[in-house]
N, CA, C and O of each residue as an XYZ file, in Angstrom:
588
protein
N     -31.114     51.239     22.527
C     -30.795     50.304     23.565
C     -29.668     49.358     23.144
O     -28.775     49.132     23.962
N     -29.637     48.800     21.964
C     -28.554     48.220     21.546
C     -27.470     49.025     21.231
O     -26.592     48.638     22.002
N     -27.177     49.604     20.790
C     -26.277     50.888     20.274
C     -24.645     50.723     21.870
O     -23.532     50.211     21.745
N     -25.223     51.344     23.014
C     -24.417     51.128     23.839
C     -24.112     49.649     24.451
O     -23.159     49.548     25.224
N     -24.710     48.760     24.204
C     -23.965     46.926     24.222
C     -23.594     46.480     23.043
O     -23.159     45.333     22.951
N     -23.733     47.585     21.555
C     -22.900     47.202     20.820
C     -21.743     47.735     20.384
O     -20.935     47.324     19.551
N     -21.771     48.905     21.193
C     -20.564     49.646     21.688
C     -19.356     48.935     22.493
O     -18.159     48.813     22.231
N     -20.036     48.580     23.414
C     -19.441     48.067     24.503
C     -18.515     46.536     24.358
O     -17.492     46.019     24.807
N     -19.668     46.232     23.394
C     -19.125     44.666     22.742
C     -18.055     44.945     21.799
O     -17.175     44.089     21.704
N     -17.990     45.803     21.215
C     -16.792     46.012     19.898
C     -15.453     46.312     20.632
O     -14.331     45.867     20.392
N     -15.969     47.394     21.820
C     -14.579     47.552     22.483
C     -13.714     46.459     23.302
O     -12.489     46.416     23.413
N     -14.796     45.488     23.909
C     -14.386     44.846     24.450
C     -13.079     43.721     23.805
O     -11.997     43.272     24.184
N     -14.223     43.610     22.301
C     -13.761     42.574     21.347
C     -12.016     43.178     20.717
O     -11.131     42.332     20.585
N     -11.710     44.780     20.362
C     -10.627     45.265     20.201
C      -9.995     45.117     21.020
O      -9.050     44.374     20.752
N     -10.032     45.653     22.480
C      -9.070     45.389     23.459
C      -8.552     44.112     23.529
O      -7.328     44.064     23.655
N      -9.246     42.895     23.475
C      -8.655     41.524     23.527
C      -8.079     41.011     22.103
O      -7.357     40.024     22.240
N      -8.206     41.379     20.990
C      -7.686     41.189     19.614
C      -5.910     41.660     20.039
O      -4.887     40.977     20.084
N      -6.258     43.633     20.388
C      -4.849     44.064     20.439
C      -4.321     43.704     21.444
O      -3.272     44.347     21.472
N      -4.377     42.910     22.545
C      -3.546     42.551     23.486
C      -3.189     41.111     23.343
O      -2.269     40.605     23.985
N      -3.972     40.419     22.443
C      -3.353     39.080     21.966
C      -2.326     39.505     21.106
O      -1.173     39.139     21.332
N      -2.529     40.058     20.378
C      -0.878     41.130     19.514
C       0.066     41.524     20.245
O       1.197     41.068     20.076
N      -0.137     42.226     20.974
C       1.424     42.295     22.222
C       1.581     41.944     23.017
O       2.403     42.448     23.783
N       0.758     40.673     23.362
C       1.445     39.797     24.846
C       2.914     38.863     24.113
O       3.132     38.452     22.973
N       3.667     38.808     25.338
C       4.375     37.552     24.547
C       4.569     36.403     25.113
O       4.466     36.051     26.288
N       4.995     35.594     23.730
C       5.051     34.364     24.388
C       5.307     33.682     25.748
O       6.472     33.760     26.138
N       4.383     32.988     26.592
C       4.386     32.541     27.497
C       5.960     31.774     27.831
O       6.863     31.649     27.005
N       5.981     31.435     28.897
C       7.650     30.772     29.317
C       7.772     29.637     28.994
O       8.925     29.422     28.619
N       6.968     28.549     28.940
C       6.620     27.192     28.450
C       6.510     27.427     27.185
O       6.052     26.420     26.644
N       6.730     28.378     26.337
C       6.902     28.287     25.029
C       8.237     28.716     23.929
O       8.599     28.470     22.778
N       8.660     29.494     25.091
C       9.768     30.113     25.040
C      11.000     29.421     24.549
O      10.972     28.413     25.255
N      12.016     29.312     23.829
C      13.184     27.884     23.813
C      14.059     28.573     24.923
O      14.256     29.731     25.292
N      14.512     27.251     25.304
C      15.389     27.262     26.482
C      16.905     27.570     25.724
O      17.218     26.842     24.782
N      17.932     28.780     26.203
C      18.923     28.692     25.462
C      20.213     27.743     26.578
O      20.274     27.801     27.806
N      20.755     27.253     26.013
C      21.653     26.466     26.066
C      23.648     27.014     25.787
O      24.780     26.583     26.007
N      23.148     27.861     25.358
C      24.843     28.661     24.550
C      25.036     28.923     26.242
O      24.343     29.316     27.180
N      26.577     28.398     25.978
C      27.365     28.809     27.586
C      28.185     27.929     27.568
O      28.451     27.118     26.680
N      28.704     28.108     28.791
C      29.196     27.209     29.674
C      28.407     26.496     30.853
O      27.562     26.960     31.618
N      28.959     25.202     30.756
C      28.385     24.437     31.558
C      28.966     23.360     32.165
O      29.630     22.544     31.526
N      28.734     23.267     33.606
C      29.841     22.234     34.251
C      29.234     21.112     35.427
O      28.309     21.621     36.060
N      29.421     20.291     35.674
C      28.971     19.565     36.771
C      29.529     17.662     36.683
O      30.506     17.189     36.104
N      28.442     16.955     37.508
C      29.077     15.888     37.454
C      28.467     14.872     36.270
O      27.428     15.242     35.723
N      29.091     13.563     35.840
C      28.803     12.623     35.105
C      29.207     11.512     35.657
O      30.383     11.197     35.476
N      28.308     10.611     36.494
C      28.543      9.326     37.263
C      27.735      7.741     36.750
O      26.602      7.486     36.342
N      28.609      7.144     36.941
C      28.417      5.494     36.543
C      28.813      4.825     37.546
O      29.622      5.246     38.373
N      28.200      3.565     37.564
C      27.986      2.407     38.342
C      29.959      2.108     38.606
O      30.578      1.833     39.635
N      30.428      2.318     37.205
C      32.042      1.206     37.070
C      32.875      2.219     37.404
O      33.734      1.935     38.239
N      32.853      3.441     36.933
C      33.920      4.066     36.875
C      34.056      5.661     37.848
O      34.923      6.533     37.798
N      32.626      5.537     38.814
C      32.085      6.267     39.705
C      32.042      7.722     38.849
O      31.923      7.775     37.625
N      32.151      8.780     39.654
C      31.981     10.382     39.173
C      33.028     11.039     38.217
O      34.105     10.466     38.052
N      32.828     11.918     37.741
C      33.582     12.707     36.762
C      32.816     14.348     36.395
O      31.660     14.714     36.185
N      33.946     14.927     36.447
C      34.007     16.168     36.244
C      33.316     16.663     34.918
O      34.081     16.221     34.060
N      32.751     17.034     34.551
C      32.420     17.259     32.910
C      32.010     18.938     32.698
O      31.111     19.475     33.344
N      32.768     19.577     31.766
C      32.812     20.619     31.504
C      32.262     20.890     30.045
O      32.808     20.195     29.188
N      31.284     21.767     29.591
C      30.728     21.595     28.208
C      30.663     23.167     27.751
O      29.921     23.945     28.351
N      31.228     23.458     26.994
C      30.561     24.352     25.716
C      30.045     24.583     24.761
O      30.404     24.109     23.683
N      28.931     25.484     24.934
C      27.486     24.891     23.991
C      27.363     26.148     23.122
O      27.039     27.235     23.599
N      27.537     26.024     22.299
C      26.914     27.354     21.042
C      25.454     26.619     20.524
O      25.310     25.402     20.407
N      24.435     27.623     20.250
C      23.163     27.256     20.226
C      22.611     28.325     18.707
O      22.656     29.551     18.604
N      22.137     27.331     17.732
C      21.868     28.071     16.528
C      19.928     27.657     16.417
O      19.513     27.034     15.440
N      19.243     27.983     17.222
C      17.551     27.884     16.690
C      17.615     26.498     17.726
O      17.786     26.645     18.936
N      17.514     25.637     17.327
C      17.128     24.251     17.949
C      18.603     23.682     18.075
O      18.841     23.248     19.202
N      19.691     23.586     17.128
C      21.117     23.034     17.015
C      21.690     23.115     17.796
O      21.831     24.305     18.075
N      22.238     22.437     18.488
C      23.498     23.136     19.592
C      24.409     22.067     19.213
O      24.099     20.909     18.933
N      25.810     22.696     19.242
C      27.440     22.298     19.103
C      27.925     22.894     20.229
O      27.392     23.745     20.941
N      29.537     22.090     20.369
C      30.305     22.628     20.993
C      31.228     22.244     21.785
O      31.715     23.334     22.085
N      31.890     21.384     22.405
C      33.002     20.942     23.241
C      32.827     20.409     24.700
O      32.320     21.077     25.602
N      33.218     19.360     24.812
C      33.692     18.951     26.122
C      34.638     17.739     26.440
O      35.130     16.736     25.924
N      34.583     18.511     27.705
C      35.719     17.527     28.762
C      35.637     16.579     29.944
O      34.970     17.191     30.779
N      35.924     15.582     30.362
C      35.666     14.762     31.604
C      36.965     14.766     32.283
O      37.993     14.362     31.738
N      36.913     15.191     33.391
C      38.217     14.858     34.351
C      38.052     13.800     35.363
O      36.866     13.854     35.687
N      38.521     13.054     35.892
C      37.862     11.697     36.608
C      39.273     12.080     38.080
O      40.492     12.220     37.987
N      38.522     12.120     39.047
C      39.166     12.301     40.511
C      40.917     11.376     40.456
O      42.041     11.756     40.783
N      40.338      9.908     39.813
C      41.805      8.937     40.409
C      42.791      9.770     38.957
O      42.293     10.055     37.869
N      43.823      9.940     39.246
C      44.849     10.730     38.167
C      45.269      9.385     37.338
O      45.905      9.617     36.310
N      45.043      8.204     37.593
C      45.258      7.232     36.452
C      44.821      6.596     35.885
O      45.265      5.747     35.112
N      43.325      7.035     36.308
C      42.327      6.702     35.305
C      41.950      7.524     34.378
O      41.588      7.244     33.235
N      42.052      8.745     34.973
C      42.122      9.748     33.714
C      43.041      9.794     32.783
O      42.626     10.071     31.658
N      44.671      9.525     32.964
C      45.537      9.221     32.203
C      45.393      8.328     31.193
O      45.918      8.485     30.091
N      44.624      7.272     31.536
C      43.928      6.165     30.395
C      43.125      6.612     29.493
O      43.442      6.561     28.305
N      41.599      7.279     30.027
C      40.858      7.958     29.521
C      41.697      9.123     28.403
O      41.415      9.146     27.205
N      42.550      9.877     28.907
C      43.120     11.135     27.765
C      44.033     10.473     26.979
O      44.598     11.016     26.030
N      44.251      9.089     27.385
C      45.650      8.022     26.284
C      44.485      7.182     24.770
O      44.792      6.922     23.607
N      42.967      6.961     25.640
C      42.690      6.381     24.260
C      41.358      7.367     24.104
O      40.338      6.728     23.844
N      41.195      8.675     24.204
C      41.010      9.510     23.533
C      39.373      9.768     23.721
O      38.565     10.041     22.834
N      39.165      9.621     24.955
C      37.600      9.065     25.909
C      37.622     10.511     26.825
O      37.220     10.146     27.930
N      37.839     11.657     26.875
C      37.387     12.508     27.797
C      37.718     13.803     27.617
O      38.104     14.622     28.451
N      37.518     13.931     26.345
C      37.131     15.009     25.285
C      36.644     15.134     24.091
O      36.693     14.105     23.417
N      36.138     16.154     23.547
C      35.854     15.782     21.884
C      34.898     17.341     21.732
O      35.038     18.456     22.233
N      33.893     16.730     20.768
C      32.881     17.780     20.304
C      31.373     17.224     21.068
O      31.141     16.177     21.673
N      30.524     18.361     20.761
C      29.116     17.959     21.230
C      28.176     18.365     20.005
O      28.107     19.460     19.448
N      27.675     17.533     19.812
C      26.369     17.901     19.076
C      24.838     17.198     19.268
O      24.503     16.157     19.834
N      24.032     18.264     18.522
C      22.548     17.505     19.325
C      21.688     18.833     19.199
O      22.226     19.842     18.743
N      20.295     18.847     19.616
C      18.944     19.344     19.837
C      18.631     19.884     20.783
O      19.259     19.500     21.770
N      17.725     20.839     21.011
C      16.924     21.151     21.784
C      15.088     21.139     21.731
O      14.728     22.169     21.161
N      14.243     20.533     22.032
C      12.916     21.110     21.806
C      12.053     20.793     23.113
O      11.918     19.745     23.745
N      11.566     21.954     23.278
C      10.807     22.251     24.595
C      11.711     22.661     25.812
O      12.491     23.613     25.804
N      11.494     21.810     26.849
C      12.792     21.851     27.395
C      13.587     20.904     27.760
O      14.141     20.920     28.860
N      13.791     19.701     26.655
C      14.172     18.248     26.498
C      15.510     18.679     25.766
O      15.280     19.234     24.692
N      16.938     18.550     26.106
C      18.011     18.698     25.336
C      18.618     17.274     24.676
O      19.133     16.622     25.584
N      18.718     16.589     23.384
C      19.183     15.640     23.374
C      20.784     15.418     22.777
O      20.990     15.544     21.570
N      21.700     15.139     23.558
C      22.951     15.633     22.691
C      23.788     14.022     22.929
O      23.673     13.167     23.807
N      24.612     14.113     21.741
C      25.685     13.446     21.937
C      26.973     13.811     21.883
O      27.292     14.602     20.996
N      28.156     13.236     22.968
C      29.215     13.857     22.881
C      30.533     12.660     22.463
O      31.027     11.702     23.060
N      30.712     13.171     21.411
C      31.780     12.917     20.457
C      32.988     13.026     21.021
O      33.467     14.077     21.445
N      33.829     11.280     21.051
C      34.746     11.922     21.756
C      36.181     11.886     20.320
O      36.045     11.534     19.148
N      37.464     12.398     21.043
C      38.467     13.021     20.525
C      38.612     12.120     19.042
O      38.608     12.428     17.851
N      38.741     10.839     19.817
C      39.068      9.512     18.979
C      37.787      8.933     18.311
O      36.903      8.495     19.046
N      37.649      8.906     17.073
C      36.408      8.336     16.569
C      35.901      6.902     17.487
O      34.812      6.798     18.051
N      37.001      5.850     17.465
C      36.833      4.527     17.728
C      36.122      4.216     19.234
O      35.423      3.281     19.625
N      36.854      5.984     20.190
C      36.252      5.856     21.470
C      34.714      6.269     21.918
O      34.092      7.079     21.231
N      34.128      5.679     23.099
C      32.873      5.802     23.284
C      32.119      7.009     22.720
O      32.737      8.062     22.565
N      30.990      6.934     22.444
C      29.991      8.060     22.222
C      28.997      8.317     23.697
O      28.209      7.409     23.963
N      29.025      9.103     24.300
C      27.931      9.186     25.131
C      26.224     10.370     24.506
O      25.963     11.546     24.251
N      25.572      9.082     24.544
C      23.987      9.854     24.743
C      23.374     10.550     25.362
O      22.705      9.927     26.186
N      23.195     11.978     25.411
C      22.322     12.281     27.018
C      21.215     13.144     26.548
O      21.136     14.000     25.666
N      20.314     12.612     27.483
C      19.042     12.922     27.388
C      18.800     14.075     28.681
O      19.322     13.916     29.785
N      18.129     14.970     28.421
C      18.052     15.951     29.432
C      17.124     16.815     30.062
O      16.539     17.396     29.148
N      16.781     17.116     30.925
C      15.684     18.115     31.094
C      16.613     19.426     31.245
O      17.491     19.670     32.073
N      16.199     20.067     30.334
C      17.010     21.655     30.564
C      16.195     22.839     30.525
O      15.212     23.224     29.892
N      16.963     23.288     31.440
C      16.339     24.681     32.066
C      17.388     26.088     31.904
O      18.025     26.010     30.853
N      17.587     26.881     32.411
C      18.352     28.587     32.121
C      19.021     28.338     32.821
O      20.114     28.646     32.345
N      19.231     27.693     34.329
C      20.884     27.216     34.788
C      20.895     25.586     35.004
O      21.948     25.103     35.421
N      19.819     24.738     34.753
C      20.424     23.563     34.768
C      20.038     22.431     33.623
O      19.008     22.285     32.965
N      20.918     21.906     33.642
C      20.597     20.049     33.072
C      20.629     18.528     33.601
O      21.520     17.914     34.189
N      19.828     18.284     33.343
C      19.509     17.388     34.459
C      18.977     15.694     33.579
O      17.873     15.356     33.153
N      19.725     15.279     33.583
C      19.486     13.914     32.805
C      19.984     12.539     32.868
O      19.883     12.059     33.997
N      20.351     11.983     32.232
C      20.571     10.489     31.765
C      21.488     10.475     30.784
O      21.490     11.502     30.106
N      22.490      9.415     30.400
C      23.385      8.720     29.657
C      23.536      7.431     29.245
O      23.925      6.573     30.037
N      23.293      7.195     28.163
C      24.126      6.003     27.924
C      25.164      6.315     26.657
O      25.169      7.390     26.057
N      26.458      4.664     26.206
C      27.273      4.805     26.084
C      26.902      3.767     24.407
O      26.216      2.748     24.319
N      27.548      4.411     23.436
C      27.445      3.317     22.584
C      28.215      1.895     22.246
O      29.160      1.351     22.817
N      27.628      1.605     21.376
C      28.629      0.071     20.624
C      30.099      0.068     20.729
O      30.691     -1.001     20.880
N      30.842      1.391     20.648
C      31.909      1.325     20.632
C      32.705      1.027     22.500
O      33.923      0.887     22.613
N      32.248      1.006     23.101
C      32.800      0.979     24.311
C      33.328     -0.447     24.525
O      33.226     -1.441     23.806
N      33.737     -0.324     25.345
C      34.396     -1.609     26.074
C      33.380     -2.786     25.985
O      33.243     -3.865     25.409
N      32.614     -1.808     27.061
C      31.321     -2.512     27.879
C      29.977     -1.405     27.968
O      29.992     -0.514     28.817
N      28.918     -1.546     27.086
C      27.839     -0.806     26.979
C      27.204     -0.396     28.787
O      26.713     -1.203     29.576
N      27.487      1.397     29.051
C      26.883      2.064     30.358
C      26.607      2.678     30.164
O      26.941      3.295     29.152
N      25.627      3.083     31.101
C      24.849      3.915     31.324
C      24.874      5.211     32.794
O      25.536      4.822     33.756
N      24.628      5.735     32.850
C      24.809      6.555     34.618
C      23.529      8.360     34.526
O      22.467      8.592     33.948
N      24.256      9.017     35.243
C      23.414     10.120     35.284
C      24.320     11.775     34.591
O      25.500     12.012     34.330
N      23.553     12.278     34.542
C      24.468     13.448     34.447
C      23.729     15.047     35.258
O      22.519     15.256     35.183
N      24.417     15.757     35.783
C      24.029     17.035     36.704
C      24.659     18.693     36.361
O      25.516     19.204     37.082
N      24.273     19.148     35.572
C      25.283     20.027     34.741
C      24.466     21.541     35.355
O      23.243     21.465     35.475
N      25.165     22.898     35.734
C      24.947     23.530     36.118
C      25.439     25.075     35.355
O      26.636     25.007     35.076
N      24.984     26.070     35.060
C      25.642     27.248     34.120
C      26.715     28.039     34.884
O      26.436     28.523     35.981
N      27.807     28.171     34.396
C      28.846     28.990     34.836
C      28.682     30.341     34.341
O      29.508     31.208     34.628
C-alpha cells in the first residue's frame, strides 16, 4: 500500500527538483540591459527642454558611454557648447531596474548632472539634479527612449 504513494511521492519530488534546474530566471530578476542608444527629453524649471542623446555600453552592472544636449533656442546652446555643458562622458550603475548615472560633462569645471532612473528594455524614466559646480544648483526630469 505504501510502495505506490511512495512511488508517486519520489516522482513527484524529481519532477519539481528537475524543473527548478531548467526554468529560468524570472523577468524581475533578470538585469535590465542598457547598451544602446538612447534619446529623448531633459527639462528644467530655468532653462526649459533639451534634446539629450546617450550612448550606453553596459559591462555586468557598469555602464559608460557618451552624451549630448541640444537645447531648441540656437544661442543658448551656443553658450552651453562655448563653456563645455552639453556633452561629455556617462558613467554609473545599474541594479534591478533602478539606473543611477552621472553625466560628465566635456569641461571638468562644467556642471555634473545626476540621474536617477527607472529603466526598462525601451525606456528611462527619471529625475536630475545638478552639482556644486553649476552656476545655480537644478534639478528637472528626464524621458529617454531606445533608438
Amino acid at each position: 500500500m505504501f510502495r505506490p504513494i511512495l512511488r508517486l511521492g519520489c516522482g513527484v519530488a524529481i519532477s519539481l527538483a528537475l524543473a527548478a534546474c531548467t526554468s529560468s530566471a524570472p523577468a524581475a530578476h533578470r538585469p535590465v540591459s542598457l547598451a544602446g542608444t538612447w534619446s529623448g527629453a531633459m527639462t528644467d524649471a530655468v532653462s526649459g527642454p533639451s534634446i539629450v542623446k546617450v550612448v550606453i555600453s553596459q559591462a555586468g552592472t557598469a555602464l559608460s558611454g557618451t552624451w549630448t544636449m541640444t537645447y531648441p533656442d540656437p544661442t543658448f546652446n551656443d553658450f552651453q557648447t562655448e563653456i563645455g555643458n552639453n556633452s561629455g562622458e556617462l558613467s554609473g550603475t545599474i541594479a534591478g531596474g533602478t539606473a543611477e548615472v552621472t553625466l560628465l560633462p566635456a569641461r571638468a569645471e562644467a556642471c555634473q548632472f545626476m540621474v536617477t532612473s527607472t529603466a526598462g528594455d525601451a525606456s528611462l524614466r527619471g529625475t536630475w539634479t545638478s552639482n556644486s559646480a553649476c552656476l545655480r544648483t537644478d534639478s528637472g526630469n528626464l524621458e529617454l527612449s531606445r533608438q
